[in-house]
ModelCIF file with pLDDT and N, C-alpha, C, O atoms, coordinates in Angstrom:
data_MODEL
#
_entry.id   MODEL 
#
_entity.id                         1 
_entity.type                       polymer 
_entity.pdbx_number_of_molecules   1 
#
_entity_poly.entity_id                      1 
_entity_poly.type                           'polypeptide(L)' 
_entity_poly.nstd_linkage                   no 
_entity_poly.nstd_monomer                   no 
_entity_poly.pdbx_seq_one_letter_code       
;(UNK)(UNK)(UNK)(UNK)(UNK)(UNK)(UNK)(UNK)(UNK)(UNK)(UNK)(UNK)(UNK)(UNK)(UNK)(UNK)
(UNK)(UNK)(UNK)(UNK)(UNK)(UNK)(UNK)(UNK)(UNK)(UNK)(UNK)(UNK)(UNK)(UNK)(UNK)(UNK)
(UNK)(UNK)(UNK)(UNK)(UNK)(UNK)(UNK)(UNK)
;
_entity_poly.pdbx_seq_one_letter_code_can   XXXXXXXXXXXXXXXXXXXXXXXXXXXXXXXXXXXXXXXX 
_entity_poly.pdbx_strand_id                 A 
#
loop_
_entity_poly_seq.entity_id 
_entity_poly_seq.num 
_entity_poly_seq.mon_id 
_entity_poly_seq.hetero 
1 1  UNK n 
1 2  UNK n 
1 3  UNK n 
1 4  UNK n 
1 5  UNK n 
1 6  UNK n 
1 7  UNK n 
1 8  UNK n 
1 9  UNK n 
1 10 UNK n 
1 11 UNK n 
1 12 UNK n 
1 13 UNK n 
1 14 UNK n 
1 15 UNK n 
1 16 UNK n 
1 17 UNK n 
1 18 UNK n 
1 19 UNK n 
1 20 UNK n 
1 21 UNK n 
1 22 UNK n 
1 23 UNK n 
1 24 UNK n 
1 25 UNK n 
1 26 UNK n 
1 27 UNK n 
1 28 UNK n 
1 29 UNK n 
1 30 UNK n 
1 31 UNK n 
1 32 UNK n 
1 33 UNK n 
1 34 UNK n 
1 35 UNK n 
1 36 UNK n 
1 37 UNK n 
1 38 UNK n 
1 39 UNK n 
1 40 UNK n 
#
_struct_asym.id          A 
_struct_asym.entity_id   1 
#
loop_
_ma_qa_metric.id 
_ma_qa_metric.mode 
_ma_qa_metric.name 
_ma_qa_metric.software_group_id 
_ma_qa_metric.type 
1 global pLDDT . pLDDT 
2 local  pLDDT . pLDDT 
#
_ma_qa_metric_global.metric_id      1 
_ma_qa_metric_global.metric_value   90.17 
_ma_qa_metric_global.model_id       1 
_ma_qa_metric_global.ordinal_id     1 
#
loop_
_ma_qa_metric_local.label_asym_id 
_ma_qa_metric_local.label_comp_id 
_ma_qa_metric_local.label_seq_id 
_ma_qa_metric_local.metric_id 
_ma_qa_metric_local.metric_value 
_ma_qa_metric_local.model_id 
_ma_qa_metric_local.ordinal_id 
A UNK 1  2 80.00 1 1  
A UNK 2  2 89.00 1 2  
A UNK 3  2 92.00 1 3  
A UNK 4  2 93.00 1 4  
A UNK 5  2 94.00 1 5  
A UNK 6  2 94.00 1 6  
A UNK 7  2 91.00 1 7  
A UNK 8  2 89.00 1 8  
A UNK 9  2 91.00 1 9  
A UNK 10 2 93.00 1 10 
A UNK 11 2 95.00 1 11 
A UNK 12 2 96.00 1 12 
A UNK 13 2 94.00 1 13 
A UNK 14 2 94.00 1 14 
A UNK 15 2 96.00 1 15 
A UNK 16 2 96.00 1 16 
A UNK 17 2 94.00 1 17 
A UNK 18 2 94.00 1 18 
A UNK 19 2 96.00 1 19 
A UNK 20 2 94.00 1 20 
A UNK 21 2 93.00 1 21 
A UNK 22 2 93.00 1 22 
A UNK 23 2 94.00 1 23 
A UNK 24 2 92.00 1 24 
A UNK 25 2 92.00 1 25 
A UNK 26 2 91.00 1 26 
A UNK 27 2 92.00 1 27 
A UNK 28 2 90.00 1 28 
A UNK 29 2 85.00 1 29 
A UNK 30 2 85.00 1 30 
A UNK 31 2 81.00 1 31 
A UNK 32 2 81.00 1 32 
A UNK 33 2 87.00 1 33 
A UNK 34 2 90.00 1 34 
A UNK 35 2 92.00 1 35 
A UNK 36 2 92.00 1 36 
A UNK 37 2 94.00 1 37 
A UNK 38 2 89.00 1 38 
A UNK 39 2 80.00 1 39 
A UNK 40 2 59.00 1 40 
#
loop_
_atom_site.group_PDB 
_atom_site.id 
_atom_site.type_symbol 
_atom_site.label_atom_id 
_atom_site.label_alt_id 
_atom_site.label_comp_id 
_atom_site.label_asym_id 
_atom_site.label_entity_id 
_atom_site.label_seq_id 
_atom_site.pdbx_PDB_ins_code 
_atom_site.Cartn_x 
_atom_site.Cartn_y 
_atom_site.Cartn_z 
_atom_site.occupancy 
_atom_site.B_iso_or_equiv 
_atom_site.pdbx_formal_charge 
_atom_site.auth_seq_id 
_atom_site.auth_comp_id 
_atom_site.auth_asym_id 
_atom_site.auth_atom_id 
_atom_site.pdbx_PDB_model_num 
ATOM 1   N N  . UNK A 1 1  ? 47.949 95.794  106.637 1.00 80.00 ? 1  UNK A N  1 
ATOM 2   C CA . UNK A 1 1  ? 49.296 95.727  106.119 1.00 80.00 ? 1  UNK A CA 1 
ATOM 3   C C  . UNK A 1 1  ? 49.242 95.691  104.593 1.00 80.00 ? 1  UNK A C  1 
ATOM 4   O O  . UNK A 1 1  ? 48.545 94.956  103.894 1.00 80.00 ? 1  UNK A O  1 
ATOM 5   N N  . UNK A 1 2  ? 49.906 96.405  104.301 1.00 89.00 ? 2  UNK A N  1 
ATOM 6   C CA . UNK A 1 2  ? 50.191 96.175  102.614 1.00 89.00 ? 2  UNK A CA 1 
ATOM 7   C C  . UNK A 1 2  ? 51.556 95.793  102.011 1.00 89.00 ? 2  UNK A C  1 
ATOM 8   O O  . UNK A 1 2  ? 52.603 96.058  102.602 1.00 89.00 ? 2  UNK A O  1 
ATOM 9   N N  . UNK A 1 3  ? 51.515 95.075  100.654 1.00 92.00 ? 3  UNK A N  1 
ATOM 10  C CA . UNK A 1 3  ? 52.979 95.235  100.524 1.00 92.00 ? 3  UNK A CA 1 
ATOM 11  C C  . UNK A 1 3  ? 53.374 95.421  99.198  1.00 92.00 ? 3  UNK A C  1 
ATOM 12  O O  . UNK A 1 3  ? 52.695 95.065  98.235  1.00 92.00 ? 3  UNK A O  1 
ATOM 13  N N  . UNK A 1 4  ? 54.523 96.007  99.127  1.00 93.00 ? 4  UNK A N  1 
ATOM 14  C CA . UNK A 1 4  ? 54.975 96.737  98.039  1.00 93.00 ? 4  UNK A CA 1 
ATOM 15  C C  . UNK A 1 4  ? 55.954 95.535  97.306  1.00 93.00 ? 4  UNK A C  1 
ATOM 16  O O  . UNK A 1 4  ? 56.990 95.113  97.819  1.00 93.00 ? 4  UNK A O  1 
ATOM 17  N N  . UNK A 1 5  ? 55.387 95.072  95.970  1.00 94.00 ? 5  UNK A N  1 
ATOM 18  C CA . UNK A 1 5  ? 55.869 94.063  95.171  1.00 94.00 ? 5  UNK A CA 1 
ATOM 19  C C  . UNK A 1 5  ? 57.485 94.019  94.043  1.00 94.00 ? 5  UNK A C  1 
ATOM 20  O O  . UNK A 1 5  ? 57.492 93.997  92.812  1.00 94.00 ? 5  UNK A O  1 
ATOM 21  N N  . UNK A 1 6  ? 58.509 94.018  94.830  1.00 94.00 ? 6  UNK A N  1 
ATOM 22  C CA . UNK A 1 6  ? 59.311 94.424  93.523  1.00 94.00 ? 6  UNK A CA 1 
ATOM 23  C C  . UNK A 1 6  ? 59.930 93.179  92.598  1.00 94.00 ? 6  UNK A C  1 
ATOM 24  O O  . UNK A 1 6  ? 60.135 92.179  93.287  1.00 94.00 ? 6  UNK A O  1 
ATOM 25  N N  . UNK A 1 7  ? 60.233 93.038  91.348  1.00 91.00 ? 7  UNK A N  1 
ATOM 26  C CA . UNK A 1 7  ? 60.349 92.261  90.883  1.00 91.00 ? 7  UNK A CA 1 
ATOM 27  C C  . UNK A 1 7  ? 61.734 92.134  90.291  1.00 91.00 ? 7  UNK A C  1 
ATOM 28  O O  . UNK A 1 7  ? 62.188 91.222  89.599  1.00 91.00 ? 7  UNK A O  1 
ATOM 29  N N  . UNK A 1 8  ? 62.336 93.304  90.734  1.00 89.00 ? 8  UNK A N  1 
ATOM 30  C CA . UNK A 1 8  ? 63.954 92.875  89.851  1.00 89.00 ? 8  UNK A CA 1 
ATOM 31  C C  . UNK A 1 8  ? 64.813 93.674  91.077  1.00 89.00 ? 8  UNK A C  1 
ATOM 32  O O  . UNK A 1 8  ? 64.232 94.674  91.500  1.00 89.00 ? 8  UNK A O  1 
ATOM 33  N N  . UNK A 1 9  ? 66.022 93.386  91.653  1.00 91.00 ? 9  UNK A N  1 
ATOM 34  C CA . UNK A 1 9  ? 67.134 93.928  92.662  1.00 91.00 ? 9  UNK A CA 1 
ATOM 35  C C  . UNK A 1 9  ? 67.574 94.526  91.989  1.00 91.00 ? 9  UNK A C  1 
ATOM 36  O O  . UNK A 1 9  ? 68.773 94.284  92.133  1.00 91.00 ? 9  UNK A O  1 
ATOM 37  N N  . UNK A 1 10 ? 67.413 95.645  90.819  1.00 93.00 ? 10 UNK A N  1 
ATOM 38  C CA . UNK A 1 10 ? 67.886 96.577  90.233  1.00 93.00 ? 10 UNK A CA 1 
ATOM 39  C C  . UNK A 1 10 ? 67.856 97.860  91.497  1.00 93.00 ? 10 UNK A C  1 
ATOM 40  O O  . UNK A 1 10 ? 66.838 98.001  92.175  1.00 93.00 ? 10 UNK A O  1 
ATOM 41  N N  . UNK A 1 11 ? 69.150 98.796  91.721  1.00 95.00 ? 11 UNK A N  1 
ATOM 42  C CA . UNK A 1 11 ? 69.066 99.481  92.691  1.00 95.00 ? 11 UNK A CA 1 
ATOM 43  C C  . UNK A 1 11 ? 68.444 100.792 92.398  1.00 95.00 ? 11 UNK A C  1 
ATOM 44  O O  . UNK A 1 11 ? 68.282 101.404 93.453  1.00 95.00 ? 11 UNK A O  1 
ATOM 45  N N  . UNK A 1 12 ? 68.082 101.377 91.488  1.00 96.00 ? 12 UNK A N  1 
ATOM 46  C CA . UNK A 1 12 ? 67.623 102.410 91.088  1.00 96.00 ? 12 UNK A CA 1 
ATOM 47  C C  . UNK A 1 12 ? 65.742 101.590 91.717  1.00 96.00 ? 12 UNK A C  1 
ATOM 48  O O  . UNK A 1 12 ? 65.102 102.470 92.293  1.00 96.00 ? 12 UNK A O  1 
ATOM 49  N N  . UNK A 1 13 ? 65.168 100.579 91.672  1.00 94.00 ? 13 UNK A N  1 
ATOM 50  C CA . UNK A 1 13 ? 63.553 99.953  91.143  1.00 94.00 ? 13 UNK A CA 1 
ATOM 51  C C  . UNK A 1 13 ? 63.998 99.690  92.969  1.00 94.00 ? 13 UNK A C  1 
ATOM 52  O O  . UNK A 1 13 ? 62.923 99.871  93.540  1.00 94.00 ? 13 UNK A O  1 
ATOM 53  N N  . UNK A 1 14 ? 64.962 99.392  93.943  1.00 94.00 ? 14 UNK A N  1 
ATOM 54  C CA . UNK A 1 14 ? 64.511 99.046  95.432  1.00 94.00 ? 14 UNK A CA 1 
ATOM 55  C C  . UNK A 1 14 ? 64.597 100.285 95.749  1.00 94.00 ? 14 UNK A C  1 
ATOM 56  O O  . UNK A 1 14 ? 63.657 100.439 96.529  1.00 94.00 ? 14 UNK A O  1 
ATOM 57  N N  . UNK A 1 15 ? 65.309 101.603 95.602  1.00 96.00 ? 15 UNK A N  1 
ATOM 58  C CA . UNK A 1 15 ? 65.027 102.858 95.880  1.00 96.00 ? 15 UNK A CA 1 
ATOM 59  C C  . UNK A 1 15 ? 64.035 103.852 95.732  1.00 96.00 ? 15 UNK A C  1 
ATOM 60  O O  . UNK A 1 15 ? 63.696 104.839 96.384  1.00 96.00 ? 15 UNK A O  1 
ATOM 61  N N  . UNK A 1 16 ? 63.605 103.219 94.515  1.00 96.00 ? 16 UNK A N  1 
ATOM 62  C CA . UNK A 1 16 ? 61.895 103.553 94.326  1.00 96.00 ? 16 UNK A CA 1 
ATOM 63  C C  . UNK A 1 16 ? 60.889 103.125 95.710  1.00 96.00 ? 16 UNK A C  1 
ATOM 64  O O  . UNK A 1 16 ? 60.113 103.846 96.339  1.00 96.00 ? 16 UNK A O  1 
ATOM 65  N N  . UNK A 1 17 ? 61.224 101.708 95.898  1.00 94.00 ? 17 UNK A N  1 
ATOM 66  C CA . UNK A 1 17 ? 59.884 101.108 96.617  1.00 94.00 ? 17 UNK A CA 1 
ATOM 67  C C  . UNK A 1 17 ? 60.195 101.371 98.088  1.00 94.00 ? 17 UNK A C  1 
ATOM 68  O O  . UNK A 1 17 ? 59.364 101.158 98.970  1.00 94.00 ? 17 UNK A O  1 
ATOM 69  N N  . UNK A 1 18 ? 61.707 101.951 98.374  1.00 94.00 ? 18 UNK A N  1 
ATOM 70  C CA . UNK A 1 18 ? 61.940 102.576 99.631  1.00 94.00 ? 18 UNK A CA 1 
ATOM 71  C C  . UNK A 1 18 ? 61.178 103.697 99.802  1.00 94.00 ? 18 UNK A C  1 
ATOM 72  O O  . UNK A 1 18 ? 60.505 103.868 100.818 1.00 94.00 ? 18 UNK A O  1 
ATOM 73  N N  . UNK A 1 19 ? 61.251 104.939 98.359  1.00 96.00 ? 19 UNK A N  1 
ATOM 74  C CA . UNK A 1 19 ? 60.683 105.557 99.123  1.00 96.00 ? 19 UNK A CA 1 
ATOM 75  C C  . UNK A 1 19 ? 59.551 105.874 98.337  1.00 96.00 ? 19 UNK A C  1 
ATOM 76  O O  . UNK A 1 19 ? 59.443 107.083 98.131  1.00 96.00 ? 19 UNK A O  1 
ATOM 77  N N  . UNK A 1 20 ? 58.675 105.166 97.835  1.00 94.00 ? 20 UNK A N  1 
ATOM 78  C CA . UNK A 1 20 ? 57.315 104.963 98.073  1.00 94.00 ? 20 UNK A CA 1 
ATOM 79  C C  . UNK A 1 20 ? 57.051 104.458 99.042  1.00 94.00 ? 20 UNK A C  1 
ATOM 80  O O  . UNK A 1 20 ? 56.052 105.030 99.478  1.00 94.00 ? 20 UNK A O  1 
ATOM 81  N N  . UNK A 1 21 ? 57.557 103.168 100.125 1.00 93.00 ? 21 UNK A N  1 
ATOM 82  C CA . UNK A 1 21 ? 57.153 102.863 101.423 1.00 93.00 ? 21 UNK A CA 1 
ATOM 83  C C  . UNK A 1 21 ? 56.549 104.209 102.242 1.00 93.00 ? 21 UNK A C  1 
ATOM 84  O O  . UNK A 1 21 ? 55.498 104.416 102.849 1.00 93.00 ? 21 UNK A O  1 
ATOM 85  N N  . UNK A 1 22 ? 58.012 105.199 101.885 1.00 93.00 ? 22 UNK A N  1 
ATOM 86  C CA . UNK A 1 22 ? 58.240 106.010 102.747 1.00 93.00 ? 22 UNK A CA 1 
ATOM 87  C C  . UNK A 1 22 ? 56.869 107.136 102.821 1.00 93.00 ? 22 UNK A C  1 
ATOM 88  O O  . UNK A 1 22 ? 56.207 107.420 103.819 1.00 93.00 ? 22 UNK A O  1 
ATOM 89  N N  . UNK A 1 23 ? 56.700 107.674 101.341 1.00 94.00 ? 23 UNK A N  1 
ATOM 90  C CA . UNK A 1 23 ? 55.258 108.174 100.971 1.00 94.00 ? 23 UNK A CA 1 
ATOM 91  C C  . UNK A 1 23 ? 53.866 107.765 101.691 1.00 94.00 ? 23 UNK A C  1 
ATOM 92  O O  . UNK A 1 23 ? 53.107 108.275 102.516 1.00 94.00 ? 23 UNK A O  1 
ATOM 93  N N  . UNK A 1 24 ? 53.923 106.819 101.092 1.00 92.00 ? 24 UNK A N  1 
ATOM 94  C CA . UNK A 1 24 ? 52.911 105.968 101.442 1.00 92.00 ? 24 UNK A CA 1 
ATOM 95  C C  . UNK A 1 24 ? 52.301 106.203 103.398 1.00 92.00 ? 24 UNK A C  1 
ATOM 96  O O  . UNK A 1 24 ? 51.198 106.584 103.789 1.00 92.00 ? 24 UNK A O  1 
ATOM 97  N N  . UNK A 1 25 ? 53.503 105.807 104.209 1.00 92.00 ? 25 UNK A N  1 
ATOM 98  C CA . UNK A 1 25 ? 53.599 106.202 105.687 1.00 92.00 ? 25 UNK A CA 1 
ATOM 99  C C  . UNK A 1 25 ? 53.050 107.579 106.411 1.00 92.00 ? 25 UNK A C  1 
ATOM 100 O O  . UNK A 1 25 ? 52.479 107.792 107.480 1.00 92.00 ? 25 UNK A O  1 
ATOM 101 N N  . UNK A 1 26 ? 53.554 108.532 105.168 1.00 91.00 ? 26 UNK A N  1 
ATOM 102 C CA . UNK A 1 26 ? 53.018 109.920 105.950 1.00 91.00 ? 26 UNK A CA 1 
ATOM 103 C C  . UNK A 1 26 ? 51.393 110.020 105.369 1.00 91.00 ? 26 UNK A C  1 
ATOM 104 O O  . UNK A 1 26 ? 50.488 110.388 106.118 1.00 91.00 ? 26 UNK A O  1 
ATOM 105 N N  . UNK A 1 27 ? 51.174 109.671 104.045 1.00 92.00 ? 27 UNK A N  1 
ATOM 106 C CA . UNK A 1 27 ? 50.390 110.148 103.830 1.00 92.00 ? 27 UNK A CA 1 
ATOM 107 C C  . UNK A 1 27 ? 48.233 109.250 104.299 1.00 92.00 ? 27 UNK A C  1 
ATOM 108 O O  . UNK A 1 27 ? 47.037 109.454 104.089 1.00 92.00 ? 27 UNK A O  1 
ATOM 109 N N  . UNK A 1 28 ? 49.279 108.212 105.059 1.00 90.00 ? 28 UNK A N  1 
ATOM 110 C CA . UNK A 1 28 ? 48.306 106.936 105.468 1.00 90.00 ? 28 UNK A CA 1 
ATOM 111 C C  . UNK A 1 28 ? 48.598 106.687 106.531 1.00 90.00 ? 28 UNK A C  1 
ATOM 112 O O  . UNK A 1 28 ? 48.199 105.542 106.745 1.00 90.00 ? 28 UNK A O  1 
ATOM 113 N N  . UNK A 1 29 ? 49.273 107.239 107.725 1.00 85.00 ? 29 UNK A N  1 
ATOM 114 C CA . UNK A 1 29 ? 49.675 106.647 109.103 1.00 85.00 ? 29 UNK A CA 1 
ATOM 115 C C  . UNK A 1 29 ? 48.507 105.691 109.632 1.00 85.00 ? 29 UNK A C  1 
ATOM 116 O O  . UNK A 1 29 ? 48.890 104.928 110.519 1.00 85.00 ? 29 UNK A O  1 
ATOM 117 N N  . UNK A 1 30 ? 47.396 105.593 109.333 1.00 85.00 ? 30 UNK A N  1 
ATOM 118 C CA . UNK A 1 30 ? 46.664 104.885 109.928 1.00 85.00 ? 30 UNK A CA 1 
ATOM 119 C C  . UNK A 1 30 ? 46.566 103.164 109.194 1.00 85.00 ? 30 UNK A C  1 
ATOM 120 O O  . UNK A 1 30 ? 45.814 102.214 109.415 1.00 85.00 ? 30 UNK A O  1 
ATOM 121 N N  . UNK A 1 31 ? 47.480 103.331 108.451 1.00 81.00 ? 31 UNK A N  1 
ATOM 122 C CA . UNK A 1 31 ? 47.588 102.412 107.187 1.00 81.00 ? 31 UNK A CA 1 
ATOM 123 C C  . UNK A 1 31 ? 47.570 101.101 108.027 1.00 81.00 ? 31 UNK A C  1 
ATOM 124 O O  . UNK A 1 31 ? 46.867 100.106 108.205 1.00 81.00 ? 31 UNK A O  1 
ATOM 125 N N  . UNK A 1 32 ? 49.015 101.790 108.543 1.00 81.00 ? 32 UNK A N  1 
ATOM 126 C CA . UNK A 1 32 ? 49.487 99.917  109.027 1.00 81.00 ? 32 UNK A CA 1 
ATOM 127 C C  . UNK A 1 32 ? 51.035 100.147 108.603 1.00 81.00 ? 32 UNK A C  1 
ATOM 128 O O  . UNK A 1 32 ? 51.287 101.314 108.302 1.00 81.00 ? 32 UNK A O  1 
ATOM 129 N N  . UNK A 1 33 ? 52.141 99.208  108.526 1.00 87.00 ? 33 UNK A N  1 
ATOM 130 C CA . UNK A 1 33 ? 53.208 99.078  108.573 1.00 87.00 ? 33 UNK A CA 1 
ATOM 131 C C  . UNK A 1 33 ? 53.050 98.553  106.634 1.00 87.00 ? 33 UNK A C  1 
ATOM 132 O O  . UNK A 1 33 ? 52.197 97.799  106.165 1.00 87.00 ? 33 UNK A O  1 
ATOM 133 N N  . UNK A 1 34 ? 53.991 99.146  106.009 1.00 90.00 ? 34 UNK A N  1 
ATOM 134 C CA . UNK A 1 34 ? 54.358 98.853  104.430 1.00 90.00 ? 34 UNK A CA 1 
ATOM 135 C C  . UNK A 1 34 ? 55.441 97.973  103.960 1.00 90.00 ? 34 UNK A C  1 
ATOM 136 O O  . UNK A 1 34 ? 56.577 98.439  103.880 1.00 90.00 ? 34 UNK A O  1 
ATOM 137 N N  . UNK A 1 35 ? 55.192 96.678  103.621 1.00 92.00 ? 35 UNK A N  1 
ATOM 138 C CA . UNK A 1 35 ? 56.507 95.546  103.645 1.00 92.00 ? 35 UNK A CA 1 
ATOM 139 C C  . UNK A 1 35 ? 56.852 95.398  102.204 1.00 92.00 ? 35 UNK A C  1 
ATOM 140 O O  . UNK A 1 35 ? 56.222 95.048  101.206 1.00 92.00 ? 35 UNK A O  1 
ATOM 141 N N  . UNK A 1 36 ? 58.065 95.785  102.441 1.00 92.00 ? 36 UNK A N  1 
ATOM 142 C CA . UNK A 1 36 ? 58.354 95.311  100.622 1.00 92.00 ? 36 UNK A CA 1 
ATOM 143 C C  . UNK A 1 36 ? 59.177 94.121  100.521 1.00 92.00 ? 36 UNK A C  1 
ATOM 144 O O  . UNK A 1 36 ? 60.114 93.704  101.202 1.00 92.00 ? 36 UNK A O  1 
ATOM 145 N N  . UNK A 1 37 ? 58.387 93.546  99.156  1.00 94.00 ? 37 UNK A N  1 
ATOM 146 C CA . UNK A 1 37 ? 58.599 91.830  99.343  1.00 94.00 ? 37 UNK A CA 1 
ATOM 147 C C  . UNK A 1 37 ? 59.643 91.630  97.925  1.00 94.00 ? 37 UNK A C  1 
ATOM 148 O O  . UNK A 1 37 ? 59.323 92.311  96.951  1.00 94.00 ? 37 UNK A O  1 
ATOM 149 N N  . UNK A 1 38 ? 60.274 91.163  97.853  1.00 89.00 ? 38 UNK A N  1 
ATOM 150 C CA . UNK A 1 38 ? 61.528 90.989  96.882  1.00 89.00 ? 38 UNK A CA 1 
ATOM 151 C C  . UNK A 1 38 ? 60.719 89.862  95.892  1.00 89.00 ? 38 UNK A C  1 
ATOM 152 O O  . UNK A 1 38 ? 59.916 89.250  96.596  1.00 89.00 ? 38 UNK A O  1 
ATOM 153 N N  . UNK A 1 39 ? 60.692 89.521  94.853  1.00 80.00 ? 39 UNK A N  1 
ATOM 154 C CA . UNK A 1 39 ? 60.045 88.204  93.992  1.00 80.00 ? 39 UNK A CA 1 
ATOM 155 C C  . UNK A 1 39 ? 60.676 88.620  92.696  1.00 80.00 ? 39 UNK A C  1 
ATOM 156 O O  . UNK A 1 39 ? 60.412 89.530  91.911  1.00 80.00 ? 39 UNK A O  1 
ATOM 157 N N  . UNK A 1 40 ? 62.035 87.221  92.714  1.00 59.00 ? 40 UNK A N  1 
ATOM 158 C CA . UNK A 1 40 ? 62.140 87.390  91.798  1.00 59.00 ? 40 UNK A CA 1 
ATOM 159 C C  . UNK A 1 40 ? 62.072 86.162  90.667  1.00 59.00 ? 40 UNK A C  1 
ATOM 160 O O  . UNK A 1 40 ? 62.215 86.417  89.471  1.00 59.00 ? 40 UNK A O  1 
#
């Protein structure tokens, strides 16, 4: 599992890490599931 760190609820910076999740998924299916963790 990995997880994708964002640091500000700016909506342009959680649409990023959506779809880098999303990247991330096709190009690693064997990855594991991609959690993005809010810290702010």
């Amino acid at each position: 599992m990995f997880k994708i760190n964002v640091i500000s609820f700016n909506e342009t910076i959680v649409f990023a890490a959506e779809e880098l999740k999303k990247y991330l998924r096709m190009m690693m299916p064997e990855a594991g599931n991609f959690h993005i963790c809010f810290n702010s």
